[in-house]
C-alpha positions, 0 to 999 in steps of 0.5 A: 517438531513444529516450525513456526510459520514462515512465508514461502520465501522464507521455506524457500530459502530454508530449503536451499540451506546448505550448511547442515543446521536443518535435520532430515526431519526438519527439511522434510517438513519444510518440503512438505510444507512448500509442497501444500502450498504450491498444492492449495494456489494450484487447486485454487486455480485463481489468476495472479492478475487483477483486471484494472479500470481501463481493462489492463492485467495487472499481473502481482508475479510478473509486474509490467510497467505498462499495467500501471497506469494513472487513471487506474491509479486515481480511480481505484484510489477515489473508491478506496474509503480510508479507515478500511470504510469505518466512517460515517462517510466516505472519505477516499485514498485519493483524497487523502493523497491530495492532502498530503501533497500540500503538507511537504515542500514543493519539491516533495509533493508529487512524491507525496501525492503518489505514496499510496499509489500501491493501494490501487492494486493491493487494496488499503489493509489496515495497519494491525493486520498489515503486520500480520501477513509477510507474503502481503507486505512484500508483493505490496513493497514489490508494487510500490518500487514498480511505481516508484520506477515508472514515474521517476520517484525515490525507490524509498519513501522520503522521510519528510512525505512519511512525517506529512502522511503520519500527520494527516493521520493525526488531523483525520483521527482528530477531524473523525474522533478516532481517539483511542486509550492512547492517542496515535499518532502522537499530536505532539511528535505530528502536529494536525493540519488546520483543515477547518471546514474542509468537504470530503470529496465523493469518490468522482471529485476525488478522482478529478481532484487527484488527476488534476493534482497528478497533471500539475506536479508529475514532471514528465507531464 
């Protein structure tokens, strides 16, 4: 038998499965499968926590809102280039999160401003590959609710910040000529933004920018 692949998670809860539907052969691969796991992080020996900016341990198992910090935050963002770096220049997260915040409704914008905080932590993984790694998608799902609840946004995205994000991709595949077969976002569903003769920010002015944005709509400023 082979088991298809599964994310520890998933072994986990197959493992506590009580109601007979695994053979022996089958929860025996599912232990031994969990045993390697454990095996290759214990042999890899690396932390579960990244040293941030300012010097905090940002821990991906035990997540501590007091790691979470804004200037962390802004600078990780300035030097994250959107693309995963596949550009001509460089053209920030953080910049891009500013742009956002101006394309919802008042009352969205710092919601939409923070949207890709997560990425501060978890690094910008490319959509396609995104898809592909489960265990990646949950620890980033986990990080974002964690900033969610630290600055007082909607534990769940917004429709309307989704739509103004899918919409600045629409004007950044438009404004970088990243136009494939087939054109995505759909300009038609997500209309680009008029941003003629808009500069990109080297990573600084975007660090500057996304503070000074962060000062003006966080509520608990």
């Amino acid at each position: 038998m082979t088991l298809p692949k599964y994310t520890k998670q998933q072994l986990e809860f197959l493992q506590a499965d009580t109601s007979g539907n695994l053979t022996v052969l089958e929860r025996s691969l599912v232990a031994q499968l969990l045993a390697a796991m454990h095996v290759q992080v214990k042999q890899g020996s690396a932390p579960d926590w990244i040293l941030t900016h300012s010097g905090k341990r940002f821990s991906f198992q035990d997540i501590n809102p007091d790691a979470i910090n804004i200037e962390d935050i802004a600078t990780a963002l300035s030097n994250i280039c959107r693309f995963t770096g596949h550009l001509d220049q460089h053209y920030s997260v953080a910049q891009h999160c500013v742009l956002v915040s101006h394309l919802v409704e008042p009352h969205l914008a710092f919601e939409a401003l923070m949207h890709d905080a997560s990425e501060a932590y978890c690094g910008d993984v490319s959509s396609p590959l995104k898809a592909r790694l489960p265990d990646y998608r949950e620890i980033e799902g986990r990080v974002d609710r964690a900033i969610r609840a630290k600055y007082g946004l909607p534990l769940v995205e917004s429709p309307e910040v989704k739509v103004a994000d899918l919409r600045m991709l629409a004007t950044e595949m438009s404004m970088f000529g990243r136009h494939g077969a087939q054109a995505f976002p759909d300009p038609a569903k997500y209309p680009p933004a008029d941003l003629m003769g808009l500069r990109l920010l080297p990573a600084e002015e975007a660090r500057v920018a996304f503070l000074q944005r962060f000062e003006l709509l966080y509520p608990g400023g």
